[in-house]
N, C-alpha and C positions, 0 to 999 in steps of 0.2 A: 746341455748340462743336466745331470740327473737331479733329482728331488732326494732329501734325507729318506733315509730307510734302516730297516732294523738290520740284526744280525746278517752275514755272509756264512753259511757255514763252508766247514770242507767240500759238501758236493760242490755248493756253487763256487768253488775258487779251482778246480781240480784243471778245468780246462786251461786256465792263466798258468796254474803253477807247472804243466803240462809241456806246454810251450816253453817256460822259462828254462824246465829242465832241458832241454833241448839244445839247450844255447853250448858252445864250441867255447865262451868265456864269457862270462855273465857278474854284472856291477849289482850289485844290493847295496843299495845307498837308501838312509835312513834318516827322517828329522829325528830329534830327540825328545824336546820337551811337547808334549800330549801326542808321541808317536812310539816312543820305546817307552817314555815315563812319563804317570799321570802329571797332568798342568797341579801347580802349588803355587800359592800365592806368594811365596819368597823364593826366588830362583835356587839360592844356592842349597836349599833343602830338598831341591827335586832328588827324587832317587828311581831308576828304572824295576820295571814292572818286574814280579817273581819268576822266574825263568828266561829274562831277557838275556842274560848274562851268557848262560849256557847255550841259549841258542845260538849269540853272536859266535859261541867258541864252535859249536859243531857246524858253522856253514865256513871259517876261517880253516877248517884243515880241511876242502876242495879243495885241490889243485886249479879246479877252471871257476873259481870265485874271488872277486874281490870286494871286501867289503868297504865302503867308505859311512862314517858319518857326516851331514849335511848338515849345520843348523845356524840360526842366527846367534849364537852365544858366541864369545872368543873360543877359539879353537884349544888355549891352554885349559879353559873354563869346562869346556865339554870331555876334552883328556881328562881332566880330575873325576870328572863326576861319573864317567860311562864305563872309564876303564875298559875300553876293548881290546880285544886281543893286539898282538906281535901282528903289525904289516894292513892293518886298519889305516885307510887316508882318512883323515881328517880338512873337513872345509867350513872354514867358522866366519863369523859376522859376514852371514847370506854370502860366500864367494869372496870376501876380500883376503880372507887366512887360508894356507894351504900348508899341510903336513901329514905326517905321516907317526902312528903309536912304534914304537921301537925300544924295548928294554925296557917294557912299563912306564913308559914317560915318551911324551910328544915332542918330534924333534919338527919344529916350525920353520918356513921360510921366511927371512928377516923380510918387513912390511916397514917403511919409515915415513910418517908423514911430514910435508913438504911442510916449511914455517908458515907459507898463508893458509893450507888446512887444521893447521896446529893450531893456529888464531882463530880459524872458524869455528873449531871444536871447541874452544873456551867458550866464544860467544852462546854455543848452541846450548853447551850442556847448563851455562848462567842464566839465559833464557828458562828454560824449560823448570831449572830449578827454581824460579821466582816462578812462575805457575804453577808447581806443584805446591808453593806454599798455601797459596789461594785457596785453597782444597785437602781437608782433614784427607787421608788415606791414601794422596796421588803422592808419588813420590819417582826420582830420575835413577836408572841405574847407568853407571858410565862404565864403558869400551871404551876399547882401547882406539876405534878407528868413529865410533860412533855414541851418542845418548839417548837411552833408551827412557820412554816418560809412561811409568806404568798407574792403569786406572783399577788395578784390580781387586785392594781391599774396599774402595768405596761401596758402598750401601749404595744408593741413588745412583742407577745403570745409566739415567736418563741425563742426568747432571756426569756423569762418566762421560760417556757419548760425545757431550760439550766441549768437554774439557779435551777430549781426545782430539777435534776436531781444531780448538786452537791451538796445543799443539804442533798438529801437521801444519799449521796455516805458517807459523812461528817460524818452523824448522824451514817452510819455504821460502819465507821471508829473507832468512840469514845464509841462502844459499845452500843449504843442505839435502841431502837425499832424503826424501821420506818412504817411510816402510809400515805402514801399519798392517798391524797383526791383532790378536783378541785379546782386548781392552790394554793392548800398547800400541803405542806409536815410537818406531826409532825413527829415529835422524842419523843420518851415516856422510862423512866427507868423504867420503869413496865409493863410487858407481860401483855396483854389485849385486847379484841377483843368482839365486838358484836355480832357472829354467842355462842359465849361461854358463856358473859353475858343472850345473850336471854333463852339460856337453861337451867341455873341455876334460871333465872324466872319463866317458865314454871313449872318447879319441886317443886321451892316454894310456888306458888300460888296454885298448884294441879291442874292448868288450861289444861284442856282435848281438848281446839284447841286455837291459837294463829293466830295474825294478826300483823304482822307486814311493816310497810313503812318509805322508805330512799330511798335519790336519789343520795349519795355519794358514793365511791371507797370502802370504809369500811363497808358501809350496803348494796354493792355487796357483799360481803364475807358471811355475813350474809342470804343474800336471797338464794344463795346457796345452803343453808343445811333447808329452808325450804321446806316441801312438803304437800299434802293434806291429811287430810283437814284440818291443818294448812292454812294462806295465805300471801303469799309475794305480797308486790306494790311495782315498782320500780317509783319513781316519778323525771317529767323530761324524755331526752334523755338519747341515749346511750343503748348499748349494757344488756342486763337483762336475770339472770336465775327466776325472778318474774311470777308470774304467771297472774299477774292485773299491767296494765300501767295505773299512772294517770300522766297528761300534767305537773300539777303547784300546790302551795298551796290552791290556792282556791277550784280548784277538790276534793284535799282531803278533807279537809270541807261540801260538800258536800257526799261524800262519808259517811264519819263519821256520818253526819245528819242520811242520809238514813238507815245505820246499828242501828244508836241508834232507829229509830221509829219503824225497822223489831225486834230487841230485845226485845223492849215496847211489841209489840203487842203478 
């Protein structure tokens, strides 16, 4: 794993984007939140970085691209907020939602959960909310497959950390999947995972090299099991089995520029 580091500029990604240009059908698959758009302490006010927009449009009319979004948010959730182009897959709460953007709106594959998941989802998201009471600033955001228990306006990192810790302990307790990520913890009733999602993309698309970037705990797991000439970015600080460091979302954007003009050409 590499150590944090500053800036990547264009020289040093030229070789990665090099390669990807190369590819005969190539997946650009993307987290969202602190990967197209900065992390906000209130989800549904994220908005993506200046030029992300345009970028996702000029890499979407390749003929040998496809783009997917990846993230832990519901997939309806992430359609509102990213708005990507006509023909963008969509993969929401880590792998368990799979769709596709079409007529400016997400057309979903129905997901139902089973009555004893449905019960454990009461228990988890009832838990978690009596812990967040405990604690001025922790508060639970509920999915639809999952409850999310976020620590991030708390002042006190250290008493965050705690509280994060119980938690994941809670959500294993009631049977649930745990997922932490920076200063959340979800709980999820459905086994799901982006190293798993990415690869059943890959296989659908027929894409013969893939690109993928995330600067969370769970698209660690992910980058992981990628290698070359596939390409992992870990974006942000922190510890990385990635093989390309960008700083923030603006870098990727420019990133993204630069791959869509070496594809064009």
């Amino acid at each position: 794993m590499t150590e944090a580091r500053g800036a990547v500029t264009a020289a040093g990604w030229a070789g990665a984007v090099e390669r990807l240009a190369a590819a005969r059908r190539l997946l650009v698959a993307l987290d969202f939140d602190g990967t197209l758009a900065p992390l906000v302490a209130d989800p549904d006010l994220s908005r993506m970085a200046p030029g992300a927009a345009s970028a996702l449009a000029r890499l979407s009319l390749i003929g040998r691209v496809q783009l997917a979004l990846v993230s832990g948010r519901p997939a309806a959730d992430l359609a509102r907020l990213a708005q990507p182009p006509g023909g963008t897959l969509l993969v929401g709460s880590h792998g368990a939602e799979r769709g596709r953007m079409a007529g400016g709106r997400a057309a979903l594959e129905p997901v139902a959960l089973s009555p004893a998941r449905a019960d454990r989802l009461k228990a988890i998201s009832s838990g978690l909310a009596r812990l967040a009471a405990s604690a001025p600033g922790a508060w639970v955001e509920a999915k639809p497959f999952a409850a999310v228990f976020h620590t991030r306006p708390m002042a006190n990192r250290d008493a965050a950390a705690r509280l994060q810790a119980r938690a994941a302990e809670l959500g294993r307790d009631l049977g649930g999947h745990v997922l932490p990520g920076k200063m959340v913890v979800e709980v999820s009733v459905l086994p799901a995972g982006k190293a798993a999602a990415l690869a059943r993309l890959k296989r659908a698309v027929q894409a013969d090299r893939l690109v993928f970037a995330g600067d969370d705990t769970t698209d660690e797991l992910a980058l992981r099991q990628i290698r070359p000439p596939d390409l992992g970015i870990k974006v942000g600080l922190g510890r990385t089995a990635a093989e390309l460091r960008l700083p923030d979302p603006p870098a990727v954007v420019r990133f993204l520029d630069h791959l869509a003009t070496a594809l064009a050409a």
